[in-house]
C-alpha positions as CSV (number, residue, x, y, z in Angstrom):
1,X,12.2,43.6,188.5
2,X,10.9,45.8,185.3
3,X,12.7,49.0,184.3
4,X,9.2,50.9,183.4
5,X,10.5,54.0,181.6
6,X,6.9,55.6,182.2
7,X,7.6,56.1,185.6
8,X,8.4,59.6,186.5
9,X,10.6,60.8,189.6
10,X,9.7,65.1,191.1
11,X,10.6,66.5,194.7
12,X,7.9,65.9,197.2
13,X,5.6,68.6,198.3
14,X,3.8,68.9,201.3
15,X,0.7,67.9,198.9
16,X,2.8,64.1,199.7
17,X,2.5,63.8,203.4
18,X,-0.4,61.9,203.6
19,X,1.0,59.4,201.3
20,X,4.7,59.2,202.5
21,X,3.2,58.9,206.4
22,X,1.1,55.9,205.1
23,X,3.9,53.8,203.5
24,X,6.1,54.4,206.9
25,X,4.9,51.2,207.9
26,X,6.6,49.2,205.5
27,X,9.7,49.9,207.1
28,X,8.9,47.3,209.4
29,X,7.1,44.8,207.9
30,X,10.5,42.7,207.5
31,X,10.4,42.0,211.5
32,X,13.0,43.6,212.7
33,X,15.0,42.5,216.1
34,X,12.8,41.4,219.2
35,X,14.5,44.6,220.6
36,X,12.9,47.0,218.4
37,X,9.5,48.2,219.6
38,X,7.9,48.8,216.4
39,X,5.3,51.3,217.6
40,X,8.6,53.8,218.8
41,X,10.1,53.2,215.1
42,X,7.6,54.0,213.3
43,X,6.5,57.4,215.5
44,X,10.3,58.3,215.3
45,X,10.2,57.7,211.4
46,X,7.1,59.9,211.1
47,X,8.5,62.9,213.3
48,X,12.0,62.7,211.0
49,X,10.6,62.3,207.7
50,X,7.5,64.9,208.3
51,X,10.8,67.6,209.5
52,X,12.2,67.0,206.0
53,X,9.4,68.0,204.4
54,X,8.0,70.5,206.2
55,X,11.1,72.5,207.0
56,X,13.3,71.1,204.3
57,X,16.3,71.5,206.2
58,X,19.8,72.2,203.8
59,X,21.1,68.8,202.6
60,X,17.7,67.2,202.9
61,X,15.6,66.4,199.6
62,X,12.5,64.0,199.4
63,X,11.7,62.6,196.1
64,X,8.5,60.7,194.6
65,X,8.1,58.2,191.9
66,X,4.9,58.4,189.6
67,X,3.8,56.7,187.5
68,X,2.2,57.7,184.4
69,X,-1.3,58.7,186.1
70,X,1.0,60.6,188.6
71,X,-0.3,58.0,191.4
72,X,2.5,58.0,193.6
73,X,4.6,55.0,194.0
74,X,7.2,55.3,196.6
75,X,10.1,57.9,198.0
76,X,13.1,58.3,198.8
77,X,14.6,60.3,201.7
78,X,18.2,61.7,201.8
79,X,20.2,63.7,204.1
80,X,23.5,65.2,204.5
81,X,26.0,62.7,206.6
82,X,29.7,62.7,207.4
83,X,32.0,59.8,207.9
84,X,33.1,58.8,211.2
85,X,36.6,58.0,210.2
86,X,37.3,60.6,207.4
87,X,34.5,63.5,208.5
88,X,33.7,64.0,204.3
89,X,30.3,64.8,203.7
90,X,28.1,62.6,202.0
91,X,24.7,62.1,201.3
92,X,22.9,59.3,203.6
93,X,19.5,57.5,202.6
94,X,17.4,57.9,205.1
95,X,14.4,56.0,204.0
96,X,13.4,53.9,200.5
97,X,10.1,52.8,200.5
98,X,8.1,51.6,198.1
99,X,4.0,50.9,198.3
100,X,3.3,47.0,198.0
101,X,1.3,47.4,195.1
102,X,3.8,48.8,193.1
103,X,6.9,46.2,193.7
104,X,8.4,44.9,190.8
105,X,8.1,47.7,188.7
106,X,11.1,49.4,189.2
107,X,10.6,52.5,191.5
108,X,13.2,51.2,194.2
109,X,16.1,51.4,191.5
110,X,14.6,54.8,189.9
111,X,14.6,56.6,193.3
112,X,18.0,55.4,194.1
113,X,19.4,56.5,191.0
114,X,17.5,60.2,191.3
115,X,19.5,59.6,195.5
116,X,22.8,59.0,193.3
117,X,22.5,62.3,190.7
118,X,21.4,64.2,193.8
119,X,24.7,63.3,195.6
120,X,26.9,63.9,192.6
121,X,25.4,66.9,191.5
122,X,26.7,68.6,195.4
123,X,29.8,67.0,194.9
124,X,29.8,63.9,197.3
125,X,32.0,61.5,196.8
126,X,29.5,58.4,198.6
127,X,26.3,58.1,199.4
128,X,25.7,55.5,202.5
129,X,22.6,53.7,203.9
130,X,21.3,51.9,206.7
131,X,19.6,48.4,207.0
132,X,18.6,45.9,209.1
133,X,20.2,42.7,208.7
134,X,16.5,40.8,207.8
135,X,15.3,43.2,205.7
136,X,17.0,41.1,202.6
137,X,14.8,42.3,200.0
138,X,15.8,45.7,200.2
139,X,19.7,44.3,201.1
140,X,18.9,42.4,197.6
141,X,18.2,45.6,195.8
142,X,21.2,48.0,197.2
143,X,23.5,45.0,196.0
144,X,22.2,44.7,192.6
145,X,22.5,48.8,192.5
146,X,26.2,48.6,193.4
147,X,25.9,48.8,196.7
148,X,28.7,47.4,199.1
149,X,28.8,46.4,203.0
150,X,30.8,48.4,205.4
151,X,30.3,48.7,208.8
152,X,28.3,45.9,210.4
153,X,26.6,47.0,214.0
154,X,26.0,44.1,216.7
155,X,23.6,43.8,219.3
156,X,23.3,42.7,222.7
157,X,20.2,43.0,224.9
158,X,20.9,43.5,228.5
């Protein structure tokens, strides 16, 4: 992975959707569980991410990285959480996708340091994410950024 200082990072407008809708996708293209139906992901995905941007809800922030032609390159999508054991509030990734053609250049870690200086600049103490177990590129990435495992979630279809 580059570090390409050219590339910029702004908040999303609704000027985005098109592009943000059309990288939802890749959230899947990892295979996730045979339990997953991947058509009810990705609508759910859509109908949560679109919310954010249209009604920008408090403790919700989208941001794009550009590079230096302003084509987009990927986003990032955080919320507001709260710890199940503790109850602080945090700031939660919701999504981190970047488009295929633009892997290797260094988006992923610039969008998740913009997530970080989000967090800290409301206060919160963590910020948290969600993966699935075979996604391992992504799992390679958050561990290179500092990332650490917490809880781990098991499965059993019935």
């Amino acid at each position: 992975m580059t570090n390409d200082p050219s590339l910029q990072i702004r908040l999303a407008t609704i000027e985005d959707e098109d592009f943000i809708v059309s990288l939802i996708p890749r959230l899947t293209e990892f295979g996730p569980p045979p339990w997953r139906y991947v058509p009810d992901m990705t609508e759910y995905d859509i109908l949560i991410i679109l919310k954010s941007l249209h009604e920008q809800p408090e403790g919700t922030v989208i941001f794009i990285a550009e590079d230096e032609n302003q084509a987009p390159l990927g986003f990032i999508h955080l919320f507001l959480g709260s710890d199940y054991y503790y109850k602080e509030k945090h700031a939660n990734i919701s999504d981190l996708i970047i488009a295929k053609d633009a892997e290797g250049r260094g988006a992923g870690q610039k969008l998740l340091q913009k997530g970080e200086e989000w967090a800290r600049s409301h206060g919160f103490h963590w910020i948290t994410l969600s993966v699935f177990a075979q996604n391992q590129r992504a799992r390679d990435l958050y561990q290179r950024m500092g990332y650490g495992e917490d809880i781990m979630k098991y499965v059993k279809e019935l």
